[in-house]
N, CA and C atoms as a LAMMPS dump frame, in Angstrom:
ITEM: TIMESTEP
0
ITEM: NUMBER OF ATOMS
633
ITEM: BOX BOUNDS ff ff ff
-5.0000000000000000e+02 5.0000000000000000e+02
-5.0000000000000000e+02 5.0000000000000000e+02
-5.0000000000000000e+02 5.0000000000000000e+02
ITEM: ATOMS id mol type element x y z
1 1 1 N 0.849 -1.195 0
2 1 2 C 0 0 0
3 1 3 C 0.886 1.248 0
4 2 1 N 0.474 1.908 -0.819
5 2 2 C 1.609 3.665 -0.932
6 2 3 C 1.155 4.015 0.541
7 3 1 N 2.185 5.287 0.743
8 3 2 C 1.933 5.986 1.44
9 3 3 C 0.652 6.958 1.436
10 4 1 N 0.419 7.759 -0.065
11 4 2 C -1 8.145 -0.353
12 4 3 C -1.946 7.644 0.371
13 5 1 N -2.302 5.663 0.213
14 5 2 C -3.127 4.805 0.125
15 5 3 C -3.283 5.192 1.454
16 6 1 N -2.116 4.882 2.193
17 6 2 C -2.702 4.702 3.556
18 6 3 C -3.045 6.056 4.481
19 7 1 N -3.242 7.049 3.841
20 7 2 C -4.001 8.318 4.399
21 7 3 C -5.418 8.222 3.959
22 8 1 N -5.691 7.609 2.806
23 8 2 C -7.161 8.026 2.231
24 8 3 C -7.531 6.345 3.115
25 9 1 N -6.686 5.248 3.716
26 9 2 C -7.582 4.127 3.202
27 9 3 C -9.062 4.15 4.422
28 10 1 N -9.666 3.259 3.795
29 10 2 C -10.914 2.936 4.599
30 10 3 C -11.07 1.868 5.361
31 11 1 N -11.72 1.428 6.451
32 11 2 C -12.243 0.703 7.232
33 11 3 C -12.334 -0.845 6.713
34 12 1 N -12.49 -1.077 5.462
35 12 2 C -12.186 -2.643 4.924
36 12 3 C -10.539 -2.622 4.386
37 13 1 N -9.981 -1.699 4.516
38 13 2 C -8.327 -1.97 3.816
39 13 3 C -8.314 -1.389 2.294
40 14 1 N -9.666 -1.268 1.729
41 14 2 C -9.281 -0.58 0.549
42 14 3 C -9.325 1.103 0.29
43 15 1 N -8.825 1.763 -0.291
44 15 2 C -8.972 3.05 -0.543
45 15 3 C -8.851 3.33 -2.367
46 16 1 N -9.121 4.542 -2.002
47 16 2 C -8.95 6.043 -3.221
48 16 3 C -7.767 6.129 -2.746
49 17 1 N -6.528 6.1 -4.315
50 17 2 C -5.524 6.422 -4.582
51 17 3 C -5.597 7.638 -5.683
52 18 1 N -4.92 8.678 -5.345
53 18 2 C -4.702 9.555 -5.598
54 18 3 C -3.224 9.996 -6.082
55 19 1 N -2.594 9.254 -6.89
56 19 2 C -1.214 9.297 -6.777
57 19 3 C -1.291 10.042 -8.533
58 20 1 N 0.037 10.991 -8.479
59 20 2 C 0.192 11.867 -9.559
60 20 3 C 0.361 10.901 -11.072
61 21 1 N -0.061 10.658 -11.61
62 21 2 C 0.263 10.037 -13.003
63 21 3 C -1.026 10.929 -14.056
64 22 1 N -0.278 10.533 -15.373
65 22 2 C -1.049 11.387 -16.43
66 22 3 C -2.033 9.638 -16.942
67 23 1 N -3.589 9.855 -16.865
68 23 2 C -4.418 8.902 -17.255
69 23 3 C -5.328 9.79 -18.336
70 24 1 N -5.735 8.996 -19.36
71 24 2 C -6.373 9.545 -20.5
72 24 3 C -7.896 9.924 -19.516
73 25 1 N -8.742 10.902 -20.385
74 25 2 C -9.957 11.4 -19.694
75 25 3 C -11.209 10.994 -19.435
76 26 1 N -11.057 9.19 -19.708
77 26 2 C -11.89 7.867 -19.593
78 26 3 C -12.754 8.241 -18.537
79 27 1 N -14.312 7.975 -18.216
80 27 2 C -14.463 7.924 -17.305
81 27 3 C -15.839 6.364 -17.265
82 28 1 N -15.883 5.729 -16.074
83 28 2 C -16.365 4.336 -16.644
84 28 3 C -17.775 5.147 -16.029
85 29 1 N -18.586 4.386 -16.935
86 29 2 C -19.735 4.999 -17.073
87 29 3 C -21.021 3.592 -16.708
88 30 1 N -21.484 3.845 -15.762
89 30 2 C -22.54 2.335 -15.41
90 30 3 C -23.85 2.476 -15.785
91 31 1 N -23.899 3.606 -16.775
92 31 2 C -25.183 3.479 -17.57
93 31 3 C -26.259 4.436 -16.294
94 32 1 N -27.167 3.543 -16.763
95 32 2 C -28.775 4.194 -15.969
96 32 3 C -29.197 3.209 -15.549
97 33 1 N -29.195 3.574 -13.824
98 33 2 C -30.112 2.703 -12.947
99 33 3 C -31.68 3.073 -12.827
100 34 1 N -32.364 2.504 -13.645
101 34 2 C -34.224 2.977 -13.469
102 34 3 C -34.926 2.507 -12.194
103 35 1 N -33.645 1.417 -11.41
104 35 2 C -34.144 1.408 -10.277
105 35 3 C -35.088 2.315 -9.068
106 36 1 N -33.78 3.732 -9.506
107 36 2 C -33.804 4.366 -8.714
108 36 3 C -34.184 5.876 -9.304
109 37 1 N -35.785 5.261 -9.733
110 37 2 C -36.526 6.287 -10.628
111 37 3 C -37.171 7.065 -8.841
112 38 1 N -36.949 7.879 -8.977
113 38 2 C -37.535 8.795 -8.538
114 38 3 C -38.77 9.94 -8.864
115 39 1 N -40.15 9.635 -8.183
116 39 2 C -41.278 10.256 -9.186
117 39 3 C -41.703 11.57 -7.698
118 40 1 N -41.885 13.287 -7.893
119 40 2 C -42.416 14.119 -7.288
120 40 3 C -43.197 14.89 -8.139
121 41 1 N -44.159 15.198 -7.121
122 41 2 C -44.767 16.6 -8.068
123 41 3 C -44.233 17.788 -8.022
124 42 1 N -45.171 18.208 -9.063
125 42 2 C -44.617 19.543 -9.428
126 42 3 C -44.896 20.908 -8.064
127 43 1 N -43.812 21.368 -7.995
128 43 2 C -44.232 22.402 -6.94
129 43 3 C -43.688 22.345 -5.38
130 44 1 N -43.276 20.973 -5.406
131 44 2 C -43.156 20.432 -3.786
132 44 3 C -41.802 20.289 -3.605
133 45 1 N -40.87 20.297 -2.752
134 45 2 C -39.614 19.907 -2.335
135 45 3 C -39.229 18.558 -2.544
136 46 1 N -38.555 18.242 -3.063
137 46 2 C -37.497 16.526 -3.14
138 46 3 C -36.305 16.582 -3.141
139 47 1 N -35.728 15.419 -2.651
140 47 2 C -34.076 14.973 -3.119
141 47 3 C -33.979 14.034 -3.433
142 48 1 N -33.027 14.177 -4.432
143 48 2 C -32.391 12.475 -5.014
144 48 3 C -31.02 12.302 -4.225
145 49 1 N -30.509 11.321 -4.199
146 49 2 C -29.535 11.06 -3.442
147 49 3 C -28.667 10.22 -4.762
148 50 1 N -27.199 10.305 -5.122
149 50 2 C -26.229 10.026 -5.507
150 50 3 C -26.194 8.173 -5.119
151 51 1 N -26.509 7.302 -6.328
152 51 2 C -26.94 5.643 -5.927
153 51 3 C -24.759 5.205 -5.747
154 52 1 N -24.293 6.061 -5.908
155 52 2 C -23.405 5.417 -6.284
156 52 3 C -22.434 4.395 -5.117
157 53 1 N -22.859 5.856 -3.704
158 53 2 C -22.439 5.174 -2.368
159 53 3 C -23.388 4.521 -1.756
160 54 1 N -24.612 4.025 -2.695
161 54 2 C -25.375 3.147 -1.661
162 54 3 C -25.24 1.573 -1.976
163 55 1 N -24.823 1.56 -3.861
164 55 2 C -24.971 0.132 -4.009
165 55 3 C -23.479 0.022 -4.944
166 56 1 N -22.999 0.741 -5.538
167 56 2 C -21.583 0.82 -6.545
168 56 3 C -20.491 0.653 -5.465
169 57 1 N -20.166 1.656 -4.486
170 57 2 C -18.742 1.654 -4.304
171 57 3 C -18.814 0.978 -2.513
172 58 1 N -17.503 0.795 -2.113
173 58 2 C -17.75 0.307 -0.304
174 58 3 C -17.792 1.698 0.342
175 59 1 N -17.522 2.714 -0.213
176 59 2 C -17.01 3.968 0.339
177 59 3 C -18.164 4.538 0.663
178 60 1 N -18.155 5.466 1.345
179 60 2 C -19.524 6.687 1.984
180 60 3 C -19.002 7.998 1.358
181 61 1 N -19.375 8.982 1.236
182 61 2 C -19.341 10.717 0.627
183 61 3 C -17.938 10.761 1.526
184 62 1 N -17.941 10.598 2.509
185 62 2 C -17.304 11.334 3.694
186 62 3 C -15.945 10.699 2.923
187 63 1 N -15.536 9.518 3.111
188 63 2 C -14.597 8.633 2.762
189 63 3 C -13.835 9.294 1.247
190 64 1 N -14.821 9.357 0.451
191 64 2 C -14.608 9.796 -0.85
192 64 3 C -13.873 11.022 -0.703
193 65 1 N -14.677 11.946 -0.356
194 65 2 C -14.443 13.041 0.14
195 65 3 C -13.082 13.672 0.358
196 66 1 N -12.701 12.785 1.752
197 66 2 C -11.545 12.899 2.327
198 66 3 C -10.168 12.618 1.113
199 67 1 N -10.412 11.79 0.526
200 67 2 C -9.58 11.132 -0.596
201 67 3 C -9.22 11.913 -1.38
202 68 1 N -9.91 13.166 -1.933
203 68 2 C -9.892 14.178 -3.172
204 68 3 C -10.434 13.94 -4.151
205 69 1 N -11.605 13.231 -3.786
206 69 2 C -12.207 13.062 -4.95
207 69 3 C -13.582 13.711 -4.858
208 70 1 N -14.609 14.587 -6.057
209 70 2 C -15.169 15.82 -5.988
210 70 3 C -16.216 14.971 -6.849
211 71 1 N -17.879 14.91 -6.255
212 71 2 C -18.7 14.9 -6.612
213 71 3 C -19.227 16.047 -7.336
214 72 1 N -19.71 15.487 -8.914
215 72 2 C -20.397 16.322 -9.742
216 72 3 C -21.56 15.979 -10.539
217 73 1 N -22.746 17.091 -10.533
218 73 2 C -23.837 16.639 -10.477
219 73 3 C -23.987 17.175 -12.235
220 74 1 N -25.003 16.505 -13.175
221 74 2 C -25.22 17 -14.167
222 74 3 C -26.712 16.015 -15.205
223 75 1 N -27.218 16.719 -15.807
224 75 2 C -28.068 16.424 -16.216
225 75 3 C -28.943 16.206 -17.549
226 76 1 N -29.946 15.255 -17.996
227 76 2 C -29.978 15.399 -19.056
228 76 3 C -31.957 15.784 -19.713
229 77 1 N -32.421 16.711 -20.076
230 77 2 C -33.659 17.212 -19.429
231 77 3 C -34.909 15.961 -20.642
232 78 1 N -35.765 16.122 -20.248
233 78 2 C -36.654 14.926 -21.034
234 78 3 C -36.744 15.136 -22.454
235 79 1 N -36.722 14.209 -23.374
236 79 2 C -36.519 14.182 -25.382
237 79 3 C -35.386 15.508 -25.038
238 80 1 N -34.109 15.382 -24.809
239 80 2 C -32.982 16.251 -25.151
240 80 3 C -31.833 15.217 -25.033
241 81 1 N -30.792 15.414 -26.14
242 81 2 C -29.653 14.69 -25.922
243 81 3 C -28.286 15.124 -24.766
244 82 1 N -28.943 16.382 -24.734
245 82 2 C -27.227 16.361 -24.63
246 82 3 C -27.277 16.932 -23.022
247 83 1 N -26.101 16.503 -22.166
248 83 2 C -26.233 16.353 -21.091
249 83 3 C -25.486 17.919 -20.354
250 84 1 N -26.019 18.678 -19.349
251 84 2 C -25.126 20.101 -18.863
252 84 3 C -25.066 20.023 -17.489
253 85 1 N -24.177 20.745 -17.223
254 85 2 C -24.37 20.442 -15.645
255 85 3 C -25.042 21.033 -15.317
256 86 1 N -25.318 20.891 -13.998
257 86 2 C -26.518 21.197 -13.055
258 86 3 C -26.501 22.622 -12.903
259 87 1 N -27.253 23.745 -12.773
260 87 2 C -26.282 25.473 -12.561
261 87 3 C -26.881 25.439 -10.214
262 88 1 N -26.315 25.128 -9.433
263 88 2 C -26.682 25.275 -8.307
264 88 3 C -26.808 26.451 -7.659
265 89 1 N -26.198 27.38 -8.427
266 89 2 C -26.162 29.31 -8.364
267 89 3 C -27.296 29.836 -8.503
268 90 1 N -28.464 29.23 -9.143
269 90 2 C -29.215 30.237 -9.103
270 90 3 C -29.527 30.914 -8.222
271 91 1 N -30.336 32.311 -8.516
272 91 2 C -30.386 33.776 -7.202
273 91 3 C -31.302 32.495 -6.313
274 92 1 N -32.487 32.014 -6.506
275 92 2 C -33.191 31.598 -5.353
276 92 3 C -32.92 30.516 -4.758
277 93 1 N -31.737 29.736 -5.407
278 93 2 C -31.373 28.566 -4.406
279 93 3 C -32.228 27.178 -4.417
280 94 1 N -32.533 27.631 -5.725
281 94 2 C -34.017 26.579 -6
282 94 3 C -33.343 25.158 -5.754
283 95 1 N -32.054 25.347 -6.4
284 95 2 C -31.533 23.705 -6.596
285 95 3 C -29.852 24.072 -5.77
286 96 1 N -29.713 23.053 -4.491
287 96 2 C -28.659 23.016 -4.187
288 96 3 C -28.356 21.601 -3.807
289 97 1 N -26.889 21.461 -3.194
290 97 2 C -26.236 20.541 -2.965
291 97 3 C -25.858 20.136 -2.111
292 98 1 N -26.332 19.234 -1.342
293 98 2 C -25.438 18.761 0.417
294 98 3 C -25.078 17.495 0.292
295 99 1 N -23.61 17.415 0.205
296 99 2 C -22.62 16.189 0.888
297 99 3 C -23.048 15.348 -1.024
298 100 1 N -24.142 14.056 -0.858
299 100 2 C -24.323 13.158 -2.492
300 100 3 C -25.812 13.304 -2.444
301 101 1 N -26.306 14.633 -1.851
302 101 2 C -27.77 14.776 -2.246
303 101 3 C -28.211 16.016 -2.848
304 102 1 N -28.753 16.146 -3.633
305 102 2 C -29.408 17.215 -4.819
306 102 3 C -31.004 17.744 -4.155
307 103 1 N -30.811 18.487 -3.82
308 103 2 C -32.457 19.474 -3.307
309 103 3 C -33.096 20.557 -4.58
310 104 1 N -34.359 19.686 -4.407
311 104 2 C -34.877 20.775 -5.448
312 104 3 C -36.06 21.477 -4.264
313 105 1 N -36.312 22.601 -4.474
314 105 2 C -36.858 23.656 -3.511
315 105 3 C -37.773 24.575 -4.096
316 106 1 N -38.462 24.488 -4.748
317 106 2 C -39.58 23.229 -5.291
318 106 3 C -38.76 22.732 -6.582
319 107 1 N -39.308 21.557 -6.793
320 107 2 C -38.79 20.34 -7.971
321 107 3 C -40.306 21.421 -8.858
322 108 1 N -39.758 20.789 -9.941
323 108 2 C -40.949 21.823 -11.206
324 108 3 C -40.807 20.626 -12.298
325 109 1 N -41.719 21.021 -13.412
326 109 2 C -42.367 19.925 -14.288
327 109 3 C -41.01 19.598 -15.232
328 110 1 N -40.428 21.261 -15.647
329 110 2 C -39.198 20.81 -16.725
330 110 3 C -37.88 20.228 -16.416
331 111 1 N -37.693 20.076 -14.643
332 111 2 C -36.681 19.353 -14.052
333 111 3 C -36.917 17.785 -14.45
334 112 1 N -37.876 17.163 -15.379
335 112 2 C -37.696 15.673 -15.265
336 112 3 C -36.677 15.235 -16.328
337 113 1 N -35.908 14.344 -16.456
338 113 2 C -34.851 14.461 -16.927
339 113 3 C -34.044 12.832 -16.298
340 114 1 N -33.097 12.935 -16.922
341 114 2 C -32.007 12.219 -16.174
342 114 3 C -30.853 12.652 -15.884
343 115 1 N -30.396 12.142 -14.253
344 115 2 C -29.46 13.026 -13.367
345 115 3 C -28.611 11.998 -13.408
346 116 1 N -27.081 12.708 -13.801
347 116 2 C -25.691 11.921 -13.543
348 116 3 C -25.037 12.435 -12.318
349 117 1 N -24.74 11.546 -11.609
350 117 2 C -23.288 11.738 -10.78
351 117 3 C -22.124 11.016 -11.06
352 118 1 N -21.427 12.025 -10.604
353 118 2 C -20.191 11.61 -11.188
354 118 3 C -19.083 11.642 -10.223
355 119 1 N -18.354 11.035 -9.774
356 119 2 C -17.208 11.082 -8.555
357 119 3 C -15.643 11.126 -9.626
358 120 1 N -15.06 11.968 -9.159
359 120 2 C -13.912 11.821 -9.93
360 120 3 C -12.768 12.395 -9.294
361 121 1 N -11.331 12.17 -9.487
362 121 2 C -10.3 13.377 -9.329
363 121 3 C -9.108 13.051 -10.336
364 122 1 N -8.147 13.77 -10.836
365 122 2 C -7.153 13.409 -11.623
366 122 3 C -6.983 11.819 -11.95
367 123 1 N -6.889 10.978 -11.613
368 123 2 C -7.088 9.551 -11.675
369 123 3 C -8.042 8.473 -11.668
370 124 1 N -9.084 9.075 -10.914
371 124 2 C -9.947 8.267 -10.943
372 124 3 C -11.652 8.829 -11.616
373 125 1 N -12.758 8.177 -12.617
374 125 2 C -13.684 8.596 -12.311
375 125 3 C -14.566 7.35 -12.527
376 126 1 N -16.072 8.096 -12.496
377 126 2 C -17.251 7.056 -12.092
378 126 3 C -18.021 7.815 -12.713
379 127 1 N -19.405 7.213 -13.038
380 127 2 C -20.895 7.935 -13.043
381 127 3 C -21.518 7.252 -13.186
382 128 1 N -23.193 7.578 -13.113
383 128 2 C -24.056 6.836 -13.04
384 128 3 C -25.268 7.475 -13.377
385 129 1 N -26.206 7.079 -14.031
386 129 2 C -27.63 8.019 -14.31
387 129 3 C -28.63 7.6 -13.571
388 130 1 N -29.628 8.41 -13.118
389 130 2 C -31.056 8.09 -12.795
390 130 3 C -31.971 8.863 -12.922
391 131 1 N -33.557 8.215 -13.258
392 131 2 C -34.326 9.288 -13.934
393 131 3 C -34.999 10.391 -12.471
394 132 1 N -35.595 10.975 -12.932
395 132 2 C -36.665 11.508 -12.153
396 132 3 C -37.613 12.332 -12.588
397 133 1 N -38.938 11.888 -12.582
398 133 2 C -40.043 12.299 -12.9
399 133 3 C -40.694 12.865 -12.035
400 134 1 N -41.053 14.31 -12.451
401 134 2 C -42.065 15.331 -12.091
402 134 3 C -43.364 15.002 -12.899
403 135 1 N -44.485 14.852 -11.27
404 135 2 C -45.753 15.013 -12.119
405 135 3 C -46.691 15.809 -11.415
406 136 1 N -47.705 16.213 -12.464
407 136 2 C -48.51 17.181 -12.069
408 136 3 C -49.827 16.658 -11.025
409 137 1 N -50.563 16.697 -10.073
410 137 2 C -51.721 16.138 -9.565
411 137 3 C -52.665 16.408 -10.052
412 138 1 N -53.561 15.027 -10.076
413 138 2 C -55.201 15.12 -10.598
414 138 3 C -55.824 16.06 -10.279
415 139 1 N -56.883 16.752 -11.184
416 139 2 C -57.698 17.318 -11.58
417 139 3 C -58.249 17.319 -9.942
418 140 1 N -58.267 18.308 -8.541
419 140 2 C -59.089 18.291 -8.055
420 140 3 C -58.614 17.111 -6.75
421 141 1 N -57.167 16.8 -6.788
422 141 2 C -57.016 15.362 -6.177
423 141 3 C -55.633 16.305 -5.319
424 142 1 N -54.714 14.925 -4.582
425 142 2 C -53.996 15.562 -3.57
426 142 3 C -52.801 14.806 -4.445
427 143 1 N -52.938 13.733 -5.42
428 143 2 C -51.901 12.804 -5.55
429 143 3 C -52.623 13.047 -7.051
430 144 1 N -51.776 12.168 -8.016
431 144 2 C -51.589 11.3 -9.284
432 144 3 C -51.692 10.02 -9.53
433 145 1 N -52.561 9.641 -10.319
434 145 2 C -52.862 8.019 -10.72
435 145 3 C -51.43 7.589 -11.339
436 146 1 N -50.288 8.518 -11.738
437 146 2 C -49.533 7.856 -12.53
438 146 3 C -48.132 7.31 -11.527
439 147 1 N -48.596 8.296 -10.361
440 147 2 C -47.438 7.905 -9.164
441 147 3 C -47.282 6.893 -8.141
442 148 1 N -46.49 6.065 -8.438
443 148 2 C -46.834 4.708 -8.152
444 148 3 C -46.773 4.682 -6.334
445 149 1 N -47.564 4.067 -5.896
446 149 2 C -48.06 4.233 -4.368
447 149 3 C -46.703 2.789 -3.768
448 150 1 N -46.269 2.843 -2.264
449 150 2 C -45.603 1.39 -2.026
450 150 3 C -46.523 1.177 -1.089
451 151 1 N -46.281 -0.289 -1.208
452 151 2 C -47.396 -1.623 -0.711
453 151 3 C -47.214 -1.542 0.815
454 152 1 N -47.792 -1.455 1.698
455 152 2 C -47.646 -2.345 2.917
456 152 3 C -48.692 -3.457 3.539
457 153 1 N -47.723 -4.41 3.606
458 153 2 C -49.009 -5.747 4.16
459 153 3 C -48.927 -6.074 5.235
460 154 1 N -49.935 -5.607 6.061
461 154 2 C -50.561 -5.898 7.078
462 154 3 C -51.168 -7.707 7.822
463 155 1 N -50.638 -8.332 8.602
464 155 2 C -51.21 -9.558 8.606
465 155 3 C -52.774 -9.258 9.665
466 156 1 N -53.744 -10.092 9.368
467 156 2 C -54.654 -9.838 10.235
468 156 3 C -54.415 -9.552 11.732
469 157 1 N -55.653 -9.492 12.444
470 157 2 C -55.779 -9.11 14.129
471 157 3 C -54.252 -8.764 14.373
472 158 1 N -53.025 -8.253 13.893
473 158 2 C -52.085 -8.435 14.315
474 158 3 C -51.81 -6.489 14.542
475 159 1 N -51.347 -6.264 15.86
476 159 2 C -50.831 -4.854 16.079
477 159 3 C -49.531 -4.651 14.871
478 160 1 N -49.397 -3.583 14.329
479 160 2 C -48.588 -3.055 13.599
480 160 3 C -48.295 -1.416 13.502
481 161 1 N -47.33 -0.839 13.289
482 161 2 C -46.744 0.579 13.33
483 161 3 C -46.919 0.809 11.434
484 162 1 N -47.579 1.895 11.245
485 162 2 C -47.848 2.036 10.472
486 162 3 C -46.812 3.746 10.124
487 163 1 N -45.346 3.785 9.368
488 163 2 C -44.799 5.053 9.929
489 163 3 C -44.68 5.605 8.38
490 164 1 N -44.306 7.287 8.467
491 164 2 C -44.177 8.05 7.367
492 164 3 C -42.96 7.985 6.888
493 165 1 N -42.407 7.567 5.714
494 165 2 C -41.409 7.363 5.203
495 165 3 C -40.8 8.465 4.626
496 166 1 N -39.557 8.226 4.737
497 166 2 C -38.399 9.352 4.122
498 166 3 C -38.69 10.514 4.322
499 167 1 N -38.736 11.067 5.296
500 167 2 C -39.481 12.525 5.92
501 167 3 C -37.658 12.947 6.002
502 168 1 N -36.584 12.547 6.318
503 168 2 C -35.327 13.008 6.829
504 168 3 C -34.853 14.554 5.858
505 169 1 N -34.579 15.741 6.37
506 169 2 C -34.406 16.703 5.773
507 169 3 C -35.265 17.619 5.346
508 170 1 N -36.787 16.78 5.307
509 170 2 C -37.667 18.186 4.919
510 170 3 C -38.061 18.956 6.086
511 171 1 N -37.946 18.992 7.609
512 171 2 C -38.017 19.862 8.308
513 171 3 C -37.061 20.233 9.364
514 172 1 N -36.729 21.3 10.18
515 172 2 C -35.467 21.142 10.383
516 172 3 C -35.723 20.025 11.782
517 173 1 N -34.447 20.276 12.317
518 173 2 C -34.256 18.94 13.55
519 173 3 C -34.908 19.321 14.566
520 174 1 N -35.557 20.728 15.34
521 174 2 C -35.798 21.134 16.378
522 174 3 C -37.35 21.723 16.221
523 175 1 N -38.264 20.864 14.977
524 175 2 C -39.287 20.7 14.25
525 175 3 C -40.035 19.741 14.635
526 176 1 N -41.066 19.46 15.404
527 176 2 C -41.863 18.429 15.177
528 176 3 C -43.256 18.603 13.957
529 177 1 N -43.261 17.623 13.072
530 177 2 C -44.086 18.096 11.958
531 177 3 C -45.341 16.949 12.283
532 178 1 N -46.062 18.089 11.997
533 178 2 C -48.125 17.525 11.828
534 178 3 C -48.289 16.812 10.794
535 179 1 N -48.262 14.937 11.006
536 179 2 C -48.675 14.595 10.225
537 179 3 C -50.319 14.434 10.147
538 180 1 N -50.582 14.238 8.684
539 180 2 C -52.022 14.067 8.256
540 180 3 C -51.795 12.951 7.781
541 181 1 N -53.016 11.855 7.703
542 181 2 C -52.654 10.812 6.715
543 181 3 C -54.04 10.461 6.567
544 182 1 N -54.13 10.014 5.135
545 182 2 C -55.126 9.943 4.01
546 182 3 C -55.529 9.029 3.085
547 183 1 N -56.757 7.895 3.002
548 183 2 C -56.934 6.91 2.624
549 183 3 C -57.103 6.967 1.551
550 184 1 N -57.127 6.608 0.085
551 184 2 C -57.93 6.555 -1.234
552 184 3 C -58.593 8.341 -0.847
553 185 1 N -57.569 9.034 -0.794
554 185 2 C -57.533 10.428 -0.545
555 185 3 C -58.765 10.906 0.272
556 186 1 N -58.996 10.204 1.007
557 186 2 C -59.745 10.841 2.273
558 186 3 C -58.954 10.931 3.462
559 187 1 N -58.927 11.898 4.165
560 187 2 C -58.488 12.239 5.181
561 187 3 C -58.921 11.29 6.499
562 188 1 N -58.283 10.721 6.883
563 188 2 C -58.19 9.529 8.22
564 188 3 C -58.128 10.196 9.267
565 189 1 N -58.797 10.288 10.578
566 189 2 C -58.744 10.532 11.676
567 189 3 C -58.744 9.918 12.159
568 190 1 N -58.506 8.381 12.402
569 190 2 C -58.307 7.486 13.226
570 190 3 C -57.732 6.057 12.764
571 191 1 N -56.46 6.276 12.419
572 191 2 C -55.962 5.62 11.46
573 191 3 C -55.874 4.208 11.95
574 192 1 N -55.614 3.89 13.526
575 192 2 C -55.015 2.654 14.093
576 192 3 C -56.659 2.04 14.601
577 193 1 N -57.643 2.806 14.217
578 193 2 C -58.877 1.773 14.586
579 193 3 C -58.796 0.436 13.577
580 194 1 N -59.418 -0.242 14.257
581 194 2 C -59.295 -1.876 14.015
582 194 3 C -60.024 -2.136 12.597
583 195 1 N -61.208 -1.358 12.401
584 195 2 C -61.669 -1.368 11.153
585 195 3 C -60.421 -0.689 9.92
586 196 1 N -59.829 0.203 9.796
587 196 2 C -58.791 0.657 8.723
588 196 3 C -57.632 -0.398 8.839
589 197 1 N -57.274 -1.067 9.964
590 197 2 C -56.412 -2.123 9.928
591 197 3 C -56.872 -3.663 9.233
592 198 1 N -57.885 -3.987 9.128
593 198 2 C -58.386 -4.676 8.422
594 198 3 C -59.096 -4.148 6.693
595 199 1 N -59.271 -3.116 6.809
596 199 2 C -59.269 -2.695 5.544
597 199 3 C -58.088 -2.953 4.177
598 200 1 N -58.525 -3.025 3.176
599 200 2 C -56.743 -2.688 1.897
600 200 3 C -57.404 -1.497 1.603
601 201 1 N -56.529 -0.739 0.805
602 201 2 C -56.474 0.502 0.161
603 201 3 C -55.157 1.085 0.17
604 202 1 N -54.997 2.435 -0.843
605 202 2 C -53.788 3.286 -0.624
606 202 3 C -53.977 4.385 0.231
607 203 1 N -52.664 4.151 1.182
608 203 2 C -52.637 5.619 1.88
609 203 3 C -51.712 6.627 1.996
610 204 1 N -52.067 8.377 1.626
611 204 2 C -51.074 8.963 1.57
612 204 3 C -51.161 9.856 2.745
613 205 1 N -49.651 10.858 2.888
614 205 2 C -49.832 11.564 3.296
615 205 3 C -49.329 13.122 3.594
616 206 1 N -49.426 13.932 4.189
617 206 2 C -48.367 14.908 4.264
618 206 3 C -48.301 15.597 5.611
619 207 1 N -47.748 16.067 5.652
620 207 2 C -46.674 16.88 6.995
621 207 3 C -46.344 18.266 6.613
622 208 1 N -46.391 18.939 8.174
623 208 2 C -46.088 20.807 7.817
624 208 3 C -45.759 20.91 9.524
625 209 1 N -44.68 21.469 9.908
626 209 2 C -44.36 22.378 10.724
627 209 3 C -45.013 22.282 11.693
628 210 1 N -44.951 22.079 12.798
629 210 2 C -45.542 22.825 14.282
630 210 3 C -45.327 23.65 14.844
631 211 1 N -43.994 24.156 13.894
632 211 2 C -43.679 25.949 14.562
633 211 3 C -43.3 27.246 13.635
């Protein structure tokens, strides 16, 4: 292991080498994960998160990070070829960047597109695509028929926690937020009665501030 190696290395023994040599401007490219389609509406706050440190590399942001190697975000907008980077400057801050996550502040209809990240430094690079679709809500509705709902299965008479997913970042930490939650878009006031637990249907919901 260089000396380099063993400043950047990581917790399993491997690292980001960073050592001076001239490498052509290759960068390996893993295509598009549709896995990790991401669908919001138009108008509302989202983030995508960078797939690359969750399922590609052993490394975390931080790790990377430390190494010298510089996450870059860029994009390619819907029926357009050609790919630009992201502009994170704009005056209102609509779209910024923390650590391998992308905030849109509100996400809007012409942001759907496909988003590259890219990890790189003099020696080394990576990227990866994923889509994300902005959609507009029904006519009169709180949600979209085209936005695909996730399943939860309930076994009968059986107690279960029924919790709001991926809430992390949309309010701050010293925030407790009001959730609402909403059946086949009716509003639920008593969500853990025994009758809605034996019920199927989809349920959504949303959250705002308590202060």
């Amino acid at each position: 292991m260089t000396e380099q190696c063993q400043k950047t290395a990581a917790s399993d023994g491997s690292c980001f080498t960073s050592e001076k040599k001239h490498f052509s401007e290759r960068c390996d490219d893993w295509g598009e994960d549709t896995r990790k389609l991401t669908q919001a509406y138009d108008g509302e706050p989202v983030r995508i998160r960078c797939p690359l440190f969750e399922d590609y590399l052993k490394h975390n942001y931080s790790t990377a990070h430390s190494a010298g190697l510089t996450l870059m975000w860029y994009w390619t907008g819907k029926g357009k070829d050609l790919e630009e980077p992201i502009n994170i400057r704009l005056p209102d801050n609509r779209i910024s960047k923390d650590k391998d996550i992308l905030w849109f502040r509100p996400v809007l209809l012409n942001d759907t597109g496909n988003y590259t990240c890219m990890l790189r430094n003099t020696t080394f690079c990576l990227k990866i695509a994923f889509p994300l679709e902005v959609l507009k809500k029904d006519p009169d509705s709180c949600v979209s028929i085209d936005k695909a709902a996730e399943a939860v299965t309930f076994p009968l008479e059986e107690n279960r926690s029924l919790t709001c997913p991926d809430t992390e970042g949309y309010y701050q930490s010293d925030v407790t937020p009001i959730v609402n939650w909403y059946m086949e878009v009716i509003r639920v006031h008593h969500l853990l009665s025994l009758g809605h637990l034996q019920s199927s249907g989809t349920v959504f919901q949303d959250f705002k501030d308590s202060g």
